[in-house]
N, C-alpha and C positions, 0 to 999 in steps of 0.2 A: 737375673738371667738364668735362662734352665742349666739346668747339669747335663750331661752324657745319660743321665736315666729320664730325661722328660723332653718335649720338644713343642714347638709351636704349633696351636692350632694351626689347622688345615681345611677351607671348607670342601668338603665333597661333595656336595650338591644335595638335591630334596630338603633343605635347611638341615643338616646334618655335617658338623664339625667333629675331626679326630687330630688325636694328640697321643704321642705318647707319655703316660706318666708311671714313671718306675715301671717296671717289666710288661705292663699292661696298656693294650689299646683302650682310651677313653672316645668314647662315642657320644656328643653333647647337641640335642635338639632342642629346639626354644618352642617349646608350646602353652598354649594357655595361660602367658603372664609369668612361666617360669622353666627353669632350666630342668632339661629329663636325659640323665647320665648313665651311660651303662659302657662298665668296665669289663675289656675281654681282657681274661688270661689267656698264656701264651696257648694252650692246648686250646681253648676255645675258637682263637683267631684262627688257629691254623684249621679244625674243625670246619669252619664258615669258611677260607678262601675254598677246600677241598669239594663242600657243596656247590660254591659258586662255578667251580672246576666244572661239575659233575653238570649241573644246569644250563649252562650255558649255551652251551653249544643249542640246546633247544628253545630259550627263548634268539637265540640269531636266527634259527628254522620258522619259528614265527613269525619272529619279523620281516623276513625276505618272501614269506608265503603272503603276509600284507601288501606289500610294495608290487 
């Protein structure tokens, strides 16, 4: 059973599974026969939601310029 430092997979979609384990986000894709893992530390994560921040608002401009 996890501890308070790790927590159950979670799928996110595009075949891309997170989880926390111990102070880091684990990001786990199944490609080509096998498993491809990339651990964010806590600065990093927070690094990536700030771009996502920063981005976002222009792919919604995009996509409502499609529609």
């Amino acid at each position: 059973m996890p501890d308070d430092r790790e927590s159950s997979e979670v799928y996110i979609g595009d075949g891309v599974s997170a989880s926390l384990d111990c102070d880091m986000i684990k990001l786990r894709a199944w490609r080509d026969f096998a498993d491809h893992i990339i651990y964010l530390e806590p600065q990093v994560a927070f690094d990536l939601v700030r771009y996502i921040n920063t981005v976002w608002p222009k792919i919604v401009a995009s996509a409502l310029e499609r529609n």
